[in-house]
N, CA and C atoms as an extended XYZ file, in Angstrom:
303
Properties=species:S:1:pos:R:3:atomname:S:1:resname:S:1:resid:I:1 pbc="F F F"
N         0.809       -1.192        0.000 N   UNK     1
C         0.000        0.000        0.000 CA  UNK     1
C         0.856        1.261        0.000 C   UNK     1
N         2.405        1.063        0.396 N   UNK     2
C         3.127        2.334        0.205 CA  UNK     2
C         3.214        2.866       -0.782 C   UNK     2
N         2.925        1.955       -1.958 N   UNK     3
C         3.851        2.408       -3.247 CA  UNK     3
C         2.479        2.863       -3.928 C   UNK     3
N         1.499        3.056       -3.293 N   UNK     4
C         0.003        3.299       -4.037 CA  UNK     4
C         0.250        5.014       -4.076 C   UNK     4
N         0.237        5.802       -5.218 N   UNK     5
C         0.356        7.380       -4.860 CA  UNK     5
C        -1.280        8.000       -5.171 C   UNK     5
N        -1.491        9.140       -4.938 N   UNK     6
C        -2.494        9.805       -5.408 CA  UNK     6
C        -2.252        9.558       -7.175 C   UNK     6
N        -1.056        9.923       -7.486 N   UNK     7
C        -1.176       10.116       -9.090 CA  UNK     7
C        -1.146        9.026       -9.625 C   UNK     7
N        -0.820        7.755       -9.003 N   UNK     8
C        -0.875        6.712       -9.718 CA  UNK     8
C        -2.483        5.869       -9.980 C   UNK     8
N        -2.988        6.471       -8.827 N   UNK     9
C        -4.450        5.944       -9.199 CA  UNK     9
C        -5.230        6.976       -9.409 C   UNK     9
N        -4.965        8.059       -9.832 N   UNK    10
C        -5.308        8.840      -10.744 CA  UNK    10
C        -5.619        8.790      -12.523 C   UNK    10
N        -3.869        7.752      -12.651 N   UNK    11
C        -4.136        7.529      -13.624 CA  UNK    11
C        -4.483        6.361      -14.006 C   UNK    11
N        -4.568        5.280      -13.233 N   UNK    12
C        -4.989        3.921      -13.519 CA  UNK    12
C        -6.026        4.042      -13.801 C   UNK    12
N        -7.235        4.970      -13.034 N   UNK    13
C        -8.650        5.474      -12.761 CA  UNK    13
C        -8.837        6.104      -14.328 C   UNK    13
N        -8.233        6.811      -15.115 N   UNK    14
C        -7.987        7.506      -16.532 CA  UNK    14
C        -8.017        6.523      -17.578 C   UNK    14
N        -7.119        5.069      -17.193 N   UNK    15
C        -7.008        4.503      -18.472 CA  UNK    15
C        -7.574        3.091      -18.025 C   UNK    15
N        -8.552        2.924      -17.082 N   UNK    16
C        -9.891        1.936      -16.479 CA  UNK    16
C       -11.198        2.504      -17.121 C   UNK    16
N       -11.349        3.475      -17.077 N   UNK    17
C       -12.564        4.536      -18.032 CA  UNK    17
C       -12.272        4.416      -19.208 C   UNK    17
N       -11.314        4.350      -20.291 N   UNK    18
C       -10.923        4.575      -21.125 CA  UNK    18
C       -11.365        2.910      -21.784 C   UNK    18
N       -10.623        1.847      -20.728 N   UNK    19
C       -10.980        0.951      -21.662 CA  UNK    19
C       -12.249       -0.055      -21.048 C   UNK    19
N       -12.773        0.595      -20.303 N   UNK    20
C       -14.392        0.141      -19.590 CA  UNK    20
C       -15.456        0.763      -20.303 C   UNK    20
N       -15.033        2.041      -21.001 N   UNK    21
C       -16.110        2.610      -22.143 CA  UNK    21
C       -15.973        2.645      -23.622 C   UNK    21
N       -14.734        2.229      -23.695 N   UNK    22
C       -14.552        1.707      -25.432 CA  UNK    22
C       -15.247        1.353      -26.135 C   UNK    22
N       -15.928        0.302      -25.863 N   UNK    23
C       -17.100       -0.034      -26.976 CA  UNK    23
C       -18.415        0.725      -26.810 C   UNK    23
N       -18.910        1.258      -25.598 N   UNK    24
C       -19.603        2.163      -25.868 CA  UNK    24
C       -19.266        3.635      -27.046 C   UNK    24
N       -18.027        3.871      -26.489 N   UNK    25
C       -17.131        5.281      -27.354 CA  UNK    25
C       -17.474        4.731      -28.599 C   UNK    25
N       -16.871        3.466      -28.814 N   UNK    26
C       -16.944        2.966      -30.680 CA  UNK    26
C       -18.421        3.082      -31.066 C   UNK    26
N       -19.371        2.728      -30.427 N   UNK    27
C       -20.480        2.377      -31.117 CA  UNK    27
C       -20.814        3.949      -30.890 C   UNK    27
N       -20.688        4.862      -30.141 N   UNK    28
C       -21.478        6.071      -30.877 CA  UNK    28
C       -20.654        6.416      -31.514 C   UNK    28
N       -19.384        6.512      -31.636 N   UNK    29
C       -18.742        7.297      -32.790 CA  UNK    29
C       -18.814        7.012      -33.844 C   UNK    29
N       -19.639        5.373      -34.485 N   UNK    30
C       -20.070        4.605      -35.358 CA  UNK    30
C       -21.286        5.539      -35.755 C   UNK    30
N       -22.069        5.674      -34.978 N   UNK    31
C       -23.052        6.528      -35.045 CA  UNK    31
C       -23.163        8.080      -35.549 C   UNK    31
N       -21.737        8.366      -35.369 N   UNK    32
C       -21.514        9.967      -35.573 CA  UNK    32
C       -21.920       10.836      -34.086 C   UNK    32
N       -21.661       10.346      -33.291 N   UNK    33
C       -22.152       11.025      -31.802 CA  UNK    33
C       -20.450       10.991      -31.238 C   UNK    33
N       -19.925       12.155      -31.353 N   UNK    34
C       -18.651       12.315      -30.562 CA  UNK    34
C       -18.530       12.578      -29.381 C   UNK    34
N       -20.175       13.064      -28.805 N   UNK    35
C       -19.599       14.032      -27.439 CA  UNK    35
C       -19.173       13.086      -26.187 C   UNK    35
N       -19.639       11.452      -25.948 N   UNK    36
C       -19.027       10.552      -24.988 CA  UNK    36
C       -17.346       10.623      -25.050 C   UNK    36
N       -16.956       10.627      -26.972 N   UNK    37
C       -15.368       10.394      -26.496 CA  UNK    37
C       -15.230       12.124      -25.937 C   UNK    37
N       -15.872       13.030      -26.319 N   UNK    38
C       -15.022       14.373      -25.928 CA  UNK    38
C       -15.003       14.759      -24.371 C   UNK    38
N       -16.605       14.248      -23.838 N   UNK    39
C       -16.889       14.267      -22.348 CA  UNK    39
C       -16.074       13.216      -21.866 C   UNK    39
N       -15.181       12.049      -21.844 N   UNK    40
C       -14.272       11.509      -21.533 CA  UNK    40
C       -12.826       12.441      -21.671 C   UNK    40
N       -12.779       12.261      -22.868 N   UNK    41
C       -11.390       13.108      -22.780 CA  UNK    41
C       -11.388       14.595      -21.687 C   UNK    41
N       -12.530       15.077      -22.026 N   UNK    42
C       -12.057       16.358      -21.133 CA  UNK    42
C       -12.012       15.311      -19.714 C   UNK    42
N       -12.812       14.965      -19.139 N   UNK    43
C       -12.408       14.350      -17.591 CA  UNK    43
C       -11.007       13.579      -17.581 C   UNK    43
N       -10.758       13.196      -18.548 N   UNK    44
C        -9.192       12.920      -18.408 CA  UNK    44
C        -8.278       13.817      -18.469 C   UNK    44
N        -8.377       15.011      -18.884 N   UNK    45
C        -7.068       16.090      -19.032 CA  UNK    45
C        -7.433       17.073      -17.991 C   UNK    45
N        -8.920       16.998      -17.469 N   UNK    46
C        -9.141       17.550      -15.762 CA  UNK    46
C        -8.424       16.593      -14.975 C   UNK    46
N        -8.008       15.201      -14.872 N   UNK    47
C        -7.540       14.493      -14.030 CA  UNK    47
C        -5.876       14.305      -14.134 C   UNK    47
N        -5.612       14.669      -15.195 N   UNK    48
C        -4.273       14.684      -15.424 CA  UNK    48
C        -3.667       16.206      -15.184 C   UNK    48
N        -4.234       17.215      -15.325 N   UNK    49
C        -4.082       18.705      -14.609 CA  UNK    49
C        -3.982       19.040      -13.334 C   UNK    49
N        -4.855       17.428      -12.874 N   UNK    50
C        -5.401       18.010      -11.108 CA  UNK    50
C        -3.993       17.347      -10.490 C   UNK    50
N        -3.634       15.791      -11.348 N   UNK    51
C        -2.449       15.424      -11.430 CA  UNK    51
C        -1.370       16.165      -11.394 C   UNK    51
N        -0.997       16.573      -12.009 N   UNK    52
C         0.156       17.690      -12.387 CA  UNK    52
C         0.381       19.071      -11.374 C   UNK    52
N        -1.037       19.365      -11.045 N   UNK    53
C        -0.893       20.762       -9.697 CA  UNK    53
C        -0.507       20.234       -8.343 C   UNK    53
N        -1.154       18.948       -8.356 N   UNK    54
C        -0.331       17.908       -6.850 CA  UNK    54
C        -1.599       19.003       -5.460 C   UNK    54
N        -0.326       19.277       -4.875 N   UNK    55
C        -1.016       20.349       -3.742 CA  UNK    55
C        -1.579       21.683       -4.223 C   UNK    55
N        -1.171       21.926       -5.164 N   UNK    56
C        -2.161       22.952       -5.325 CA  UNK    56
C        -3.040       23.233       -6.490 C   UNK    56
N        -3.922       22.258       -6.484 N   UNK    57
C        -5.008       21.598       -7.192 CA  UNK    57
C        -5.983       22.741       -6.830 C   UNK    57
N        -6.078       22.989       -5.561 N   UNK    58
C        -6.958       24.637       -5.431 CA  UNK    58
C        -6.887       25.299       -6.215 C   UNK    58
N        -5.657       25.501       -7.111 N   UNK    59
C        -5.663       26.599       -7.715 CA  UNK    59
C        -6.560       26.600       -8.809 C   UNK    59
N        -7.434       25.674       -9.205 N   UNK    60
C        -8.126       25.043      -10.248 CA  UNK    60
C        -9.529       25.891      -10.228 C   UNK    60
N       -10.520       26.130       -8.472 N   UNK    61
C       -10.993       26.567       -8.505 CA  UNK    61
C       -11.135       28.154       -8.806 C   UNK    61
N       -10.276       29.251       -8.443 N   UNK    62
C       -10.368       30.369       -9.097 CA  UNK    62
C       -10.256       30.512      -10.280 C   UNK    62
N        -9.420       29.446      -10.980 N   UNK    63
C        -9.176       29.687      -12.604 CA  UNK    63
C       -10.548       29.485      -12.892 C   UNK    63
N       -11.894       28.539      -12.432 N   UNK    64
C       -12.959       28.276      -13.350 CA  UNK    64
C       -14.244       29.342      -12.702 C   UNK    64
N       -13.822       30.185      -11.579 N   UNK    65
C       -14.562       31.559      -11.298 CA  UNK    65
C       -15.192       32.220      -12.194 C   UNK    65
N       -14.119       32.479      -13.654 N   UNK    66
C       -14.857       33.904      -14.391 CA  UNK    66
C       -15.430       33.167      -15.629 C   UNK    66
N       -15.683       31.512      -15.892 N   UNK    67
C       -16.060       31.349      -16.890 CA  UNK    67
C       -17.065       30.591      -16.429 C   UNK    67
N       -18.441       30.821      -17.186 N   UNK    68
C       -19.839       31.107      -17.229 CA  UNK    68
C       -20.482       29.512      -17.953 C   UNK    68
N       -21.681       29.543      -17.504 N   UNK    69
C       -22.252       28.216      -18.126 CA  UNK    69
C       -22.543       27.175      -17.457 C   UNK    69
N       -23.269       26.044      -18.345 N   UNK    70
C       -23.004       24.859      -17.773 CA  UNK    70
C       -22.270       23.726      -18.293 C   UNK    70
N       -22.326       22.662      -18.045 N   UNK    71
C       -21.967       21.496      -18.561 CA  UNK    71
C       -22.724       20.886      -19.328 C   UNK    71
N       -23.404       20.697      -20.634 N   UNK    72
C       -24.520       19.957      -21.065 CA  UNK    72
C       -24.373       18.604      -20.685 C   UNK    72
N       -23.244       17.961      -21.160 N   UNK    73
C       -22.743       16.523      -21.152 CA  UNK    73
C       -22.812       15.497      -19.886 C   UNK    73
N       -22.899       16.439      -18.787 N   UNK    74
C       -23.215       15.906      -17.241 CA  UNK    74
C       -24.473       15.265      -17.340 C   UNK    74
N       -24.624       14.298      -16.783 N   UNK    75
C       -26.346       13.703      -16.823 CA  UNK    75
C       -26.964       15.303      -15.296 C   UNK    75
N       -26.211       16.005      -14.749 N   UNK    76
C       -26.925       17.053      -13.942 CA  UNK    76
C       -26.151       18.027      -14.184 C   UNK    76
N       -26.689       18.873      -14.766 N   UNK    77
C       -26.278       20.020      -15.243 CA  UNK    77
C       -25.953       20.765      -14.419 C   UNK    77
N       -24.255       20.895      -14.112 N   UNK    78
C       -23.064       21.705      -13.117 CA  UNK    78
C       -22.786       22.538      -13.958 C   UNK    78
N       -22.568       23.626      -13.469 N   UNK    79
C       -21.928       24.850      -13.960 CA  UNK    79
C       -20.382       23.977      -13.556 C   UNK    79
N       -18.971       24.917      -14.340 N   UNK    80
C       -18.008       24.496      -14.490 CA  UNK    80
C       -17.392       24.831      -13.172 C   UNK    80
N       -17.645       25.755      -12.202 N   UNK    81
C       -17.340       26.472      -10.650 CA  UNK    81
C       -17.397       25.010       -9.938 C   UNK    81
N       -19.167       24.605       -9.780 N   UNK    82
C       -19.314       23.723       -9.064 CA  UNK    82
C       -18.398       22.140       -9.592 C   UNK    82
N       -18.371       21.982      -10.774 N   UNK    83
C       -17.065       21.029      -11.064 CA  UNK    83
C       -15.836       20.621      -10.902 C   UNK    83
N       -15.305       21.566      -10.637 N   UNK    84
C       -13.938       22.463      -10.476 CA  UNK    84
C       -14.016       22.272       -8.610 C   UNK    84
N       -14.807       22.665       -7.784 N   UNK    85
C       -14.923       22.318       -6.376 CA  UNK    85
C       -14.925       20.617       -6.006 C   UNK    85
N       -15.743       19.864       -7.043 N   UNK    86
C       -16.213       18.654       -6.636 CA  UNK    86
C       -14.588       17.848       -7.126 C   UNK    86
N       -14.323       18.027       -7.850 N   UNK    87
C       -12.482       17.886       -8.397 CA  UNK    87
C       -12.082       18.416       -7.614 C   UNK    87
N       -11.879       19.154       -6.802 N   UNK    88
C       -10.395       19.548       -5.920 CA  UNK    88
C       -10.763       18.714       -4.558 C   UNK    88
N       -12.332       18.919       -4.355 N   UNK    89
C       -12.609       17.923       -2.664 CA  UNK    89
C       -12.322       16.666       -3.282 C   UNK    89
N       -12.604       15.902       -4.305 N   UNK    90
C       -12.095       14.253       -3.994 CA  UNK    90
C       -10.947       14.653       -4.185 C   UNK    90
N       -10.122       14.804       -5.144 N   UNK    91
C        -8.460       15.068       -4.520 CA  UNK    91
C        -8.035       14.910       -3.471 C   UNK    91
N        -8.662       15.815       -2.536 N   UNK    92
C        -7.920       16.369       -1.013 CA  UNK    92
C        -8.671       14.784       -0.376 C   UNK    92
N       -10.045       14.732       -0.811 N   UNK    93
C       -10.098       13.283        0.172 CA  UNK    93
C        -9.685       12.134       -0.445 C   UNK    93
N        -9.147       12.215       -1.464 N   UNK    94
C        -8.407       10.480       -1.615 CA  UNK    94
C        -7.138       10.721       -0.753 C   UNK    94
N        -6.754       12.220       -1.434 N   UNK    95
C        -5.497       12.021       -0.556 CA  UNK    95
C        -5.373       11.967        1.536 C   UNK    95
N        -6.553       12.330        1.863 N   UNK    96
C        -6.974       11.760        3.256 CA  UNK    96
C        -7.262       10.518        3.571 C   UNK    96
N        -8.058        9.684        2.879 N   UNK    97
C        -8.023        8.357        3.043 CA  UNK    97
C        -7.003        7.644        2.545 C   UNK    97
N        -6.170        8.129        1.795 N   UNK    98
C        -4.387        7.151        1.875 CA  UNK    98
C        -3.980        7.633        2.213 C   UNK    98
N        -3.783        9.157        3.300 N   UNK    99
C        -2.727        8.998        4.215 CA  UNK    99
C        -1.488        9.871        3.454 C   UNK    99
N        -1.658       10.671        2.557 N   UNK   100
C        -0.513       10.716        1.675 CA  UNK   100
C        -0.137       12.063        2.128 C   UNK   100
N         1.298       12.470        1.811 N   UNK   101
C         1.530       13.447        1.999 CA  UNK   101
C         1.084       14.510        1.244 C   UNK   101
């Protein structure tokens, strides 16, 4: 369990989605419906960003302050503020329930 990091199951969690929704992704993109692979990809380059800021993953929330809207692609329509909060609290609590520095 030492060698378990926040970023490593960050990204295991990135490329478990990736190939747990594949054939869904294929069959709409068969279809001509892109927005599953694009609403994937963006949650992957939010998780690989939140990755990359480490501790200061906060900083995520003021950057998404001045931009407006919602999310269509959410099955509950979040503005990008409230997204941006719900991403930085699991962060801080995975990294509370492992203990990590």
């Amino acid at each position: 369990m030492q060698n378990l990091t926040i970023q490593k199951l960050c990204i295991g969690l990135v490329v478990l989605a990736f190939f747990g929704a594949a054939p869904w992704i294929t069959a709409e993109l068969l279809e001509g419906n892109s927005v599953p692979l694009l609403a994937l990809g963006s949650i992957a380059v939010t998780l690989l960003f939140v990755y990359g800021l480490g501790d200061r993953c906060w900083l995520l929330i003021p950057f998404c302050l001045p931009v407006e809207g919602n999310l269509n692609f959410l099955p509950l329509t979040f503005s990008l503020q409230e997204t941006a909060i719900m991403v930085v609290f699991c962060y801080l609590l995975l990294k509370m329930i492992f203990g990590l520095e």
